[in-house]
PDB file of N, CA, C and O in Angstrom:
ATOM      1  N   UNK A   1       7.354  -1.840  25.801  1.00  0.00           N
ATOM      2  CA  UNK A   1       6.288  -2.259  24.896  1.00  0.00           C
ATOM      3  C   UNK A   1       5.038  -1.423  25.170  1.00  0.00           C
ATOM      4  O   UNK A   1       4.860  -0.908  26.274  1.00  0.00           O
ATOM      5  N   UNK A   2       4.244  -1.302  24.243  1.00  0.00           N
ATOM      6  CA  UNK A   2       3.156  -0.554  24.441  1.00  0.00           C
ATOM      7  C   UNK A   2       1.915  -1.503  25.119  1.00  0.00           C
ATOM      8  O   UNK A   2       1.902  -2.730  25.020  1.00  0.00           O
ATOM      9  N   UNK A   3       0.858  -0.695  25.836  1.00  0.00           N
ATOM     10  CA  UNK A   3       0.749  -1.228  26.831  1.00  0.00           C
ATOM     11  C   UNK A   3      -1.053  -1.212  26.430  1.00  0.00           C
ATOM     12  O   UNK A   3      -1.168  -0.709  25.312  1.00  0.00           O
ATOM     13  N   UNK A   4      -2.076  -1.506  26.861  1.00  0.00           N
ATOM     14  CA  UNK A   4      -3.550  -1.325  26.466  1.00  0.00           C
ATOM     15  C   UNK A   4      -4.365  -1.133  27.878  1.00  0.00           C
ATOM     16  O   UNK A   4      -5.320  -0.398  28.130  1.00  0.00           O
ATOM     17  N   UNK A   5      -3.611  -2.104  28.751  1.00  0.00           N
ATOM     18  CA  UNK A   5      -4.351  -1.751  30.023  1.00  0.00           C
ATOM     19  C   UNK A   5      -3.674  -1.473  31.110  1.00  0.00           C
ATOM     20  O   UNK A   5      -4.349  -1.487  32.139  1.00  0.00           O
ATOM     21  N   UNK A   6      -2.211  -1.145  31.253  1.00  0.00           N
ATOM     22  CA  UNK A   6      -1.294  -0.607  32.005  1.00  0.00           C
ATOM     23  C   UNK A   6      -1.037  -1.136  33.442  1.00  0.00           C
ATOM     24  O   UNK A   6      -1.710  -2.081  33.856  1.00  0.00           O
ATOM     25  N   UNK A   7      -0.450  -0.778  33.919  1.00  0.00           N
ATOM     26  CA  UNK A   7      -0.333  -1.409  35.633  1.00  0.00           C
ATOM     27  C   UNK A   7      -1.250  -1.981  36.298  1.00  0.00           C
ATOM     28  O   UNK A   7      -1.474  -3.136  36.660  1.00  0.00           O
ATOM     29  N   UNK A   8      -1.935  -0.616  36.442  1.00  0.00           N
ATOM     30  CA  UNK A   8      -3.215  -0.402  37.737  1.00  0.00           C
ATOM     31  C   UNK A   8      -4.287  -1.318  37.272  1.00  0.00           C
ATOM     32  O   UNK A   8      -4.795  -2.179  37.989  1.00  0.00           O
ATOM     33  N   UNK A   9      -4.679  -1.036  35.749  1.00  0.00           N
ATOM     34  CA  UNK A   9      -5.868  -1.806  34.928  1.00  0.00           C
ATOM     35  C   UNK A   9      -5.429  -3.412  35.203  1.00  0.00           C
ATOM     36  O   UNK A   9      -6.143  -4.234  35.777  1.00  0.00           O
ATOM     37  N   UNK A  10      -4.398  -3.604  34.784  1.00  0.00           N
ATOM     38  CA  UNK A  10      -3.314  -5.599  35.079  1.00  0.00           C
ATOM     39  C   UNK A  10      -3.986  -5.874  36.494  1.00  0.00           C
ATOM     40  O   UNK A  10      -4.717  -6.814  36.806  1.00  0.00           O
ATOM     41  N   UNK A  11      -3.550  -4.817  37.258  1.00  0.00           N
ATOM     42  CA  UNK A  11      -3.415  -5.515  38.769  1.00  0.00           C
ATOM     43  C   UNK A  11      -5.161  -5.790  39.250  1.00  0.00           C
ATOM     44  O   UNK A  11      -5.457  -6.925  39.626  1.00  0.00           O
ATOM     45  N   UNK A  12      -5.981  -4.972  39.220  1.00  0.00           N
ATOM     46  CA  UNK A  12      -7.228  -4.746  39.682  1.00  0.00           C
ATOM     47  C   UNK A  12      -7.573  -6.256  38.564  1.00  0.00           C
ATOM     48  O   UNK A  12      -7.773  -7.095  39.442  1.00  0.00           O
ATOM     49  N   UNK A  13      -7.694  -6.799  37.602  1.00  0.00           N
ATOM     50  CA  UNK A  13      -7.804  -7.161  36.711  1.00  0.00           C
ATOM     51  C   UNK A  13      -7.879  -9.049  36.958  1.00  0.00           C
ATOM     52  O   UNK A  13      -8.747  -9.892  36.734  1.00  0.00           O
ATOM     53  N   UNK A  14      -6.783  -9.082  37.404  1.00  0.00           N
ATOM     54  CA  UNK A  14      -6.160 -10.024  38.054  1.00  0.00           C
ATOM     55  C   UNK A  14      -6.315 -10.449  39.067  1.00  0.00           C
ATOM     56  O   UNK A  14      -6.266 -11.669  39.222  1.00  0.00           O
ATOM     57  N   UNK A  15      -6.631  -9.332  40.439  1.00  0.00           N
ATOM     58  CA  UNK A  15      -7.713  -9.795  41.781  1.00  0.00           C
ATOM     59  C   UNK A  15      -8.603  -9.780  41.863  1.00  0.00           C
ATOM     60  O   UNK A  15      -9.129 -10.461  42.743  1.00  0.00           O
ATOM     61  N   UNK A  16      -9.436  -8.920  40.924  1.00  0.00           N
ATOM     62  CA  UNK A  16     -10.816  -9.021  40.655  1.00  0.00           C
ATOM     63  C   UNK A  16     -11.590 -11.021  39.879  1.00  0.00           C
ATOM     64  O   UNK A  16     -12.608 -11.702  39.999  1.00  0.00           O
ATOM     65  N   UNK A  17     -10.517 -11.078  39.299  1.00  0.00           N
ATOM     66  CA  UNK A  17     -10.505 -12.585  38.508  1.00  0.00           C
ATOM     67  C   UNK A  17     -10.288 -13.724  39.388  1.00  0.00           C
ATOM     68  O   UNK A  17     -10.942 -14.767  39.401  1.00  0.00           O
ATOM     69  N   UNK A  18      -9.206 -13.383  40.192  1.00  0.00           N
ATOM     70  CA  UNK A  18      -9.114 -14.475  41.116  1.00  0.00           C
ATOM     71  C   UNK A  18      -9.997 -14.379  42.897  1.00  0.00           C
ATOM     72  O   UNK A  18      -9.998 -15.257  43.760  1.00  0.00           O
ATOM     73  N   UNK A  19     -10.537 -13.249  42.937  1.00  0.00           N
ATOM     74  CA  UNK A  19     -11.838 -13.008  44.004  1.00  0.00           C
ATOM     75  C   UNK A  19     -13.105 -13.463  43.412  1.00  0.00           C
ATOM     76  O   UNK A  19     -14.042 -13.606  44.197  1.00  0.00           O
ATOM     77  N   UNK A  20     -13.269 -13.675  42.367  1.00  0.00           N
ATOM     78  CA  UNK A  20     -14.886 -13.533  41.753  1.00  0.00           C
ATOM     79  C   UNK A  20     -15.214 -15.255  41.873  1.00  0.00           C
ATOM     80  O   UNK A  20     -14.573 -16.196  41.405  1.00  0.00           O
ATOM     81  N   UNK A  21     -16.262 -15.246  42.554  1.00  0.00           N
ATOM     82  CA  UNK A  21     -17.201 -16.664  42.961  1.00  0.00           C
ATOM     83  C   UNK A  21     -17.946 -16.636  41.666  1.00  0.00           C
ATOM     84  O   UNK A  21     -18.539 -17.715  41.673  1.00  0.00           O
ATOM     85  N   UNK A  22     -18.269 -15.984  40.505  1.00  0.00           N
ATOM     86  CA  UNK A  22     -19.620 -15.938  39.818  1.00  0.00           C
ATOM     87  C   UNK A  22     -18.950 -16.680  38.974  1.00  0.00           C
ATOM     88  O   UNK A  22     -17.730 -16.705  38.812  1.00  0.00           O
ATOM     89  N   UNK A  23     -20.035 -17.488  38.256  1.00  0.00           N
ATOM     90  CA  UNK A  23     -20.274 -18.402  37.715  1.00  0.00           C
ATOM     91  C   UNK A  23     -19.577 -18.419  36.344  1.00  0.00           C
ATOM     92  O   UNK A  23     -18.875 -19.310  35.865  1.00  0.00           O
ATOM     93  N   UNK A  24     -19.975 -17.083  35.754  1.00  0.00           N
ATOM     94  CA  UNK A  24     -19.313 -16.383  34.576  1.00  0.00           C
ATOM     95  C   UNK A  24     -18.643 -15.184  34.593  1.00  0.00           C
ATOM     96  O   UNK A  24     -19.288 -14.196  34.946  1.00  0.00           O
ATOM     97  N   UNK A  25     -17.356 -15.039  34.254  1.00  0.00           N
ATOM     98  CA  UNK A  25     -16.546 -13.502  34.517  1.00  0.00           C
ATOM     99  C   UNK A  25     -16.660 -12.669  32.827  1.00  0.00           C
ATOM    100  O   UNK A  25     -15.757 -13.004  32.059  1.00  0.00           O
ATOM    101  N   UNK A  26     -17.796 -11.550  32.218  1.00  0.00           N
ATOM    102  CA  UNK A  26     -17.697 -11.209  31.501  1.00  0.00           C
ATOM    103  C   UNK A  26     -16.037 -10.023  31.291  1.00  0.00           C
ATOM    104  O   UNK A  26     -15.628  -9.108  32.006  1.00  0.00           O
ATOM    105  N   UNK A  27     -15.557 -10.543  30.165  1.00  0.00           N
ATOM    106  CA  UNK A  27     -14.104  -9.242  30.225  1.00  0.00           C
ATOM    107  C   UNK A  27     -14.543  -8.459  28.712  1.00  0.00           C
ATOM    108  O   UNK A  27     -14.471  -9.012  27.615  1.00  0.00           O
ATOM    109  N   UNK A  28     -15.056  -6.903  28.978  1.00  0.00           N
ATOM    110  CA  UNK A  28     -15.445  -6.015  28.463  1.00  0.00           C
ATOM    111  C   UNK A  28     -14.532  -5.242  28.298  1.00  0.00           C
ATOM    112  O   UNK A  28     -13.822  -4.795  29.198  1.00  0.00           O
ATOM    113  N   UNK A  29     -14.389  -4.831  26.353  1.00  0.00           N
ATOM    114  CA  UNK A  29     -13.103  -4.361  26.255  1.00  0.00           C
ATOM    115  C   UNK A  29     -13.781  -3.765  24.800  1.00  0.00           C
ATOM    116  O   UNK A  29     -14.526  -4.506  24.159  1.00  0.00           O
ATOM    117  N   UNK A  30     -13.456  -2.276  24.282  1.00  0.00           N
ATOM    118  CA  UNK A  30     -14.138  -1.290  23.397  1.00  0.00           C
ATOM    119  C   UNK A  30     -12.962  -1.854  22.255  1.00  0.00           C
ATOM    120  O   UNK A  30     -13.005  -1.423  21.102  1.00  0.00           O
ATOM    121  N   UNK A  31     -12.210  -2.570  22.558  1.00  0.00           N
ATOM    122  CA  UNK A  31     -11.308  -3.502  21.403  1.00  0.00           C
ATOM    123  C   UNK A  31     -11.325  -4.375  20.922  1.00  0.00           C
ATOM    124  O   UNK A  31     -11.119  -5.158  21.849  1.00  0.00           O
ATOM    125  N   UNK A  32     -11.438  -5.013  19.960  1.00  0.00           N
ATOM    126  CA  UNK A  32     -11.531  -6.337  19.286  1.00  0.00           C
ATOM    127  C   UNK A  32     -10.332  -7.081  19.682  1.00  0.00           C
ATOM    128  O   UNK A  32      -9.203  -6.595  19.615  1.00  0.00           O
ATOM    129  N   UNK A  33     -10.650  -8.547  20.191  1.00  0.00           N
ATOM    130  CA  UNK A  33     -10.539  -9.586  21.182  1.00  0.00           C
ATOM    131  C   UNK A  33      -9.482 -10.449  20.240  1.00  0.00           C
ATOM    132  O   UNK A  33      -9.404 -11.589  20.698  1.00  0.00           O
ATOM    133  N   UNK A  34      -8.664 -10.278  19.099  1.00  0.00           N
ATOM    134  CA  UNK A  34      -7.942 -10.858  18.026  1.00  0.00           C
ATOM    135  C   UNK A  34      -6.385 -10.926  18.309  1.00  0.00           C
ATOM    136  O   UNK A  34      -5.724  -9.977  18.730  1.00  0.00           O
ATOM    137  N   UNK A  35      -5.836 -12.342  17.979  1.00  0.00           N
ATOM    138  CA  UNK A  35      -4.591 -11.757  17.966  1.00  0.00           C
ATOM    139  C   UNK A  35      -3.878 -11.420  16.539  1.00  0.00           C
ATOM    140  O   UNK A  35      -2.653 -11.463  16.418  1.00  0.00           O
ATOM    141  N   UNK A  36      -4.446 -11.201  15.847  1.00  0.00           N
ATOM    142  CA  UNK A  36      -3.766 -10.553  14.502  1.00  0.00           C
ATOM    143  C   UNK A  36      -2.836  -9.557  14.633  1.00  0.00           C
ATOM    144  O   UNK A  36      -3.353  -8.439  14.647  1.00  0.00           O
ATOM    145  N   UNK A  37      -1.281  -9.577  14.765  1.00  0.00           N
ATOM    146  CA  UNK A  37      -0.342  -9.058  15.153  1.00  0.00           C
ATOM    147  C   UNK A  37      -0.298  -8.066  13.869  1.00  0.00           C
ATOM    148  O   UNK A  37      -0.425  -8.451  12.707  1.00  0.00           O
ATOM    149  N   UNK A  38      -0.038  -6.327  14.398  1.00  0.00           N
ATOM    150  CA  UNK A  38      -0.544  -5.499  13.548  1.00  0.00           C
ATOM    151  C   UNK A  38       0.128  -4.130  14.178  1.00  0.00           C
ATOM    152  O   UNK A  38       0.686  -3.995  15.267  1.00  0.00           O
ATOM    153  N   UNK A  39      -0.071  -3.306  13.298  1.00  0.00           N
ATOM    154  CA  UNK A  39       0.493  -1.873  14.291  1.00  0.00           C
ATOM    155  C   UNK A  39      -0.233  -1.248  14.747  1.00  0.00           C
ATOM    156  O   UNK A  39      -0.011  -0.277  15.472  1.00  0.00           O
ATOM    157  N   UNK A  40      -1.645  -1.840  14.290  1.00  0.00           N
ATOM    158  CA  UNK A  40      -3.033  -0.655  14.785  1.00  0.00           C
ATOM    159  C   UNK A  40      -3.054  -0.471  16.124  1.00  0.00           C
ATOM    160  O   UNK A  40      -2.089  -0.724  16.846  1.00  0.00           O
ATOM    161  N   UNK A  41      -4.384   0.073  16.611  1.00  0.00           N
ATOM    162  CA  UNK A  41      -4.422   0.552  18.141  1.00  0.00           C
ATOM    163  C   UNK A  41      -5.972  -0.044  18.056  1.00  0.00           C
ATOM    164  O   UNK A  41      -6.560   0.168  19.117  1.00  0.00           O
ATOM    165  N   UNK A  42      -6.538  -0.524  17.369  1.00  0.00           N
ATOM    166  CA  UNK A  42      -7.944  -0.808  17.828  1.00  0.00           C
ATOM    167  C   UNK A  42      -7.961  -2.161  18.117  1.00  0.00           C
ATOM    168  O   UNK A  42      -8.970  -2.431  18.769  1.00  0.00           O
ATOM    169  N   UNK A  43      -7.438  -2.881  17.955  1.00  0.00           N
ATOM    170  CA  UNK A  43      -7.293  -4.341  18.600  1.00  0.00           C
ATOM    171  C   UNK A  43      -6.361  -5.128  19.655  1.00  0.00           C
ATOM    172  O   UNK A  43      -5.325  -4.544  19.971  1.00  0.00           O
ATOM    173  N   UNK A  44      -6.551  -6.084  20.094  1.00  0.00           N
ATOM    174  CA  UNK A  44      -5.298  -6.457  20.979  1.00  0.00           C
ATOM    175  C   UNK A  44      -4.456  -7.352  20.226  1.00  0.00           C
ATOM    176  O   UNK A  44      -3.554  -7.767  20.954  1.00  0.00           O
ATOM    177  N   UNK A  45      -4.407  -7.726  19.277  1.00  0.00           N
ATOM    178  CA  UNK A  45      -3.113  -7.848  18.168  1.00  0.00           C
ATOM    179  C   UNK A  45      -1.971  -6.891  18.406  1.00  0.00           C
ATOM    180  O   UNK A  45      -0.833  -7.321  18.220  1.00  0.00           O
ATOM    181  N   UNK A  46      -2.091  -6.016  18.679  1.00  0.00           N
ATOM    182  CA  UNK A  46      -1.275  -4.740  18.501  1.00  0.00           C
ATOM    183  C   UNK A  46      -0.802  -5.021  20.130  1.00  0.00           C
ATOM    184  O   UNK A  46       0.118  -4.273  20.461  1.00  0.00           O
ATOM    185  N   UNK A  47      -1.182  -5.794  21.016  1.00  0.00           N
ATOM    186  CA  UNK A  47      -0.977  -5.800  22.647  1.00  0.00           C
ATOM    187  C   UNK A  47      -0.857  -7.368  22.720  1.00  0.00           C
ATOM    188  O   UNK A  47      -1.352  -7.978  23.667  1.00  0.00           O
ATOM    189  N   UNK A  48      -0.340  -7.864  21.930  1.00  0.00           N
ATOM    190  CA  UNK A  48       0.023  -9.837  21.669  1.00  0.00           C
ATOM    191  C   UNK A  48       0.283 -10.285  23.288  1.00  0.00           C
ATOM    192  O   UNK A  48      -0.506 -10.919  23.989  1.00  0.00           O
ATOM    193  N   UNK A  49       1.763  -9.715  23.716  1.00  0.00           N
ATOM    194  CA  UNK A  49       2.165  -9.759  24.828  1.00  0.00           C
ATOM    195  C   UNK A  49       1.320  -9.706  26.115  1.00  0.00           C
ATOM    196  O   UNK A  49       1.582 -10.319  27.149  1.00  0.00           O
ATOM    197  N   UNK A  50       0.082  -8.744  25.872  1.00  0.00           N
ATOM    198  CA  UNK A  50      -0.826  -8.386  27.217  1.00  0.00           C
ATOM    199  C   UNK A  50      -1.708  -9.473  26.730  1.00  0.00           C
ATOM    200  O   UNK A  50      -1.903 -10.312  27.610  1.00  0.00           O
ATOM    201  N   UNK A  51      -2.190  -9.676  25.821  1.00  0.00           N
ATOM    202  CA  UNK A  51      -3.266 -10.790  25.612  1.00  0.00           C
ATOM    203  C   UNK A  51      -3.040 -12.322  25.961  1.00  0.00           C
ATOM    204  O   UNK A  51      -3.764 -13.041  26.651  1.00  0.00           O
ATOM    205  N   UNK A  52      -1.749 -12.670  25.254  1.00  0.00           N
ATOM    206  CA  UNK A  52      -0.923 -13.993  25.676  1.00  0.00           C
ATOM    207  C   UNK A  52      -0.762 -13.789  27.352  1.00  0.00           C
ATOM    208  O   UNK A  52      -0.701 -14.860  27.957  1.00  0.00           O
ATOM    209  N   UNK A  53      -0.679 -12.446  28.272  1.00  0.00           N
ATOM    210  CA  UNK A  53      -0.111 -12.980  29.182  1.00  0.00           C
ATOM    211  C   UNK A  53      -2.151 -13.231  30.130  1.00  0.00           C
ATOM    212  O   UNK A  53      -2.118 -13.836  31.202  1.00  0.00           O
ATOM    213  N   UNK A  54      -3.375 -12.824  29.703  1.00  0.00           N
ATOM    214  CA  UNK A  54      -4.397 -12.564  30.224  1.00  0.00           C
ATOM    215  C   UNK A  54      -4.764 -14.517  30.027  1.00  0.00           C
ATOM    216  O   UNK A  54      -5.482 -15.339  30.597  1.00  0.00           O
ATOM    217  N   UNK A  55      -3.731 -14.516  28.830  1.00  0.00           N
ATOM    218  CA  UNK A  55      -4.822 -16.103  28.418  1.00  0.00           C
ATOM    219  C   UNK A  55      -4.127 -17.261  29.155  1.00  0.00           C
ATOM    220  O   UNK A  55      -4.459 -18.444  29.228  1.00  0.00           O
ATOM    221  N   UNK A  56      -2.800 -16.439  29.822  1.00  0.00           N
ATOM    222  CA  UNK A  56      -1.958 -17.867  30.154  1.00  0.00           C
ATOM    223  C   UNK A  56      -2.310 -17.153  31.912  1.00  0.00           C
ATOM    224  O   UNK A  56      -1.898 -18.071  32.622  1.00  0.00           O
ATOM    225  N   UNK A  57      -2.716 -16.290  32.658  1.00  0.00           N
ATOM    226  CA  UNK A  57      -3.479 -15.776  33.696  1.00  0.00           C
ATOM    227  C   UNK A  57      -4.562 -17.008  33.816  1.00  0.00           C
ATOM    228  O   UNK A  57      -4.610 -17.932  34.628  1.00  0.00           O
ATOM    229  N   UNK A  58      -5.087 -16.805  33.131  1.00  0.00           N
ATOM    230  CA  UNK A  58      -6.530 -17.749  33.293  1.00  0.00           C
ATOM    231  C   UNK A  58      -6.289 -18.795  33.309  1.00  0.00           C
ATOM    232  O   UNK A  58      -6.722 -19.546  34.183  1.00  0.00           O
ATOM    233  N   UNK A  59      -5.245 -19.317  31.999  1.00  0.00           N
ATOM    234  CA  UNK A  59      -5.070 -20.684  32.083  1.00  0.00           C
ATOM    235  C   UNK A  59      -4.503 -21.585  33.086  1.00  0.00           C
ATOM    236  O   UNK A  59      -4.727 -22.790  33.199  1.00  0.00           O
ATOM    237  N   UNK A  60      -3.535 -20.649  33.991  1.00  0.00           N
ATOM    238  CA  UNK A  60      -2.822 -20.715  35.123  1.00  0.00           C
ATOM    239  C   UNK A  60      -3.693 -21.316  36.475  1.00  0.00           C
ATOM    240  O   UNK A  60      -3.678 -22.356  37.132  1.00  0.00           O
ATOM    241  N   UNK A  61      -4.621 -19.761  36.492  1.00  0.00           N
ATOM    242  CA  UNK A  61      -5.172 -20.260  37.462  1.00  0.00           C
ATOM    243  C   UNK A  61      -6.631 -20.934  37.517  1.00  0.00           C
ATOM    244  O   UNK A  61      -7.449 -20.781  38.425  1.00  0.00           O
ATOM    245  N   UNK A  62      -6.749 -21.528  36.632  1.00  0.00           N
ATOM    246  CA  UNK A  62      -8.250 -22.648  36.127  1.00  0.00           C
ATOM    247  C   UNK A  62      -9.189 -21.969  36.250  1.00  0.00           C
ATOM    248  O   UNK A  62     -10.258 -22.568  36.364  1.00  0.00           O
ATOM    249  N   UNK A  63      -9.211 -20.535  36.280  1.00  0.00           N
ATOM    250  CA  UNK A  63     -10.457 -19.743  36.130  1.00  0.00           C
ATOM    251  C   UNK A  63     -11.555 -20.100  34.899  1.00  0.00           C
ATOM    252  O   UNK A  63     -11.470 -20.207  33.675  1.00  0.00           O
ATOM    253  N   UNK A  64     -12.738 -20.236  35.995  1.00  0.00           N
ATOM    254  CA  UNK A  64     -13.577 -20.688  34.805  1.00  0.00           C
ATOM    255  C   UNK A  64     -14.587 -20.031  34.546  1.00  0.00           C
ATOM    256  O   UNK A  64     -15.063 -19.451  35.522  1.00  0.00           O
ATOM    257  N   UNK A  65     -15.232 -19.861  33.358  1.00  0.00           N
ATOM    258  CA  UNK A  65     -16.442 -19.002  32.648  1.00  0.00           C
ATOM    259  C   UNK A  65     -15.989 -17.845  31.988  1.00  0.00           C
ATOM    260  O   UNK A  65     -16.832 -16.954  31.888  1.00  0.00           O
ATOM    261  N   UNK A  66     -15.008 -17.653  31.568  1.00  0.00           N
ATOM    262  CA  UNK A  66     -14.463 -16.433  30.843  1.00  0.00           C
ATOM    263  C   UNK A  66     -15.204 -15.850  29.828  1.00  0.00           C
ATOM    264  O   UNK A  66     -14.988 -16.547  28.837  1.00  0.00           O
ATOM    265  N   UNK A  67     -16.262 -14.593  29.420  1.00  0.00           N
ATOM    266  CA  UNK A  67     -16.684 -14.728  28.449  1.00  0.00           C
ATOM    267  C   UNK A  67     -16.329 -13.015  28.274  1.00  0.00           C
ATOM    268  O   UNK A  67     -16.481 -12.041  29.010  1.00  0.00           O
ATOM    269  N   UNK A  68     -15.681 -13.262  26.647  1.00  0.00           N
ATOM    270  CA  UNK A  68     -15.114 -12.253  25.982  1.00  0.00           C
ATOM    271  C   UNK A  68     -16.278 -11.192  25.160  1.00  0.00           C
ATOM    272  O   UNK A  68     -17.245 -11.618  24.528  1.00  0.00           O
ATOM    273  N   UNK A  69     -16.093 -10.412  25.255  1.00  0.00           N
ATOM    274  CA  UNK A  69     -17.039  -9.054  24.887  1.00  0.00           C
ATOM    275  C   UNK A  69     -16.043  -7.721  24.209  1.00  0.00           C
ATOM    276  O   UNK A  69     -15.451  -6.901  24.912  1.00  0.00           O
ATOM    277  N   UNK A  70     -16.029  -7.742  22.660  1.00  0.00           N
ATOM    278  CA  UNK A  70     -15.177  -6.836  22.666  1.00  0.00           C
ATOM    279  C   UNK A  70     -15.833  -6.111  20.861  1.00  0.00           C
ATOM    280  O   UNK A  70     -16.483  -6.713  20.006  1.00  0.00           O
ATOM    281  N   UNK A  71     -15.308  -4.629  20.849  1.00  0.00           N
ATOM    282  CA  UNK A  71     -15.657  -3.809  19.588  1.00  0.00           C
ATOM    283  C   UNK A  71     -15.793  -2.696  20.207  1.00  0.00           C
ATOM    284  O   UNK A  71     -16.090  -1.676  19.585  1.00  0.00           O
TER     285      UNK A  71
END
């Protein structure tokens, strides 16, 4: 499957999320934050799989303050 933030980007991603004490974790991304399943490349619609697995990440581990930033 095609991939948006690849291995290295997942892994850092993921310990950085579950190390962070701050209050609010901004996730900054030059892509629009949608799941509108699509063939494009400018959104994460097109990355369903990486997005579903970031939202069930968080949801997993009760990470709280998530705030999404994306275009």
């Amino acid at each position: 499957k095609p991939t948006l933030l690849g291995a290295k980007q997942w892994e850092w991603l993921q310990k950085g999320l579950l190390a962070s004490t701050a209050p609010f974790k901004l996730l900054a991304c030059g892509v629009i934050w949608d799941d509108k399943e699509n063939t494009e490349s400018d959104d994460w619609g097109t990355y369903k799989h990486e997005l579903t697995a970031i939202q069930k990440f968080i949801g997993e581990n009760k990470i709280p303050g998530i705030i999404l930033i994306g275009g």
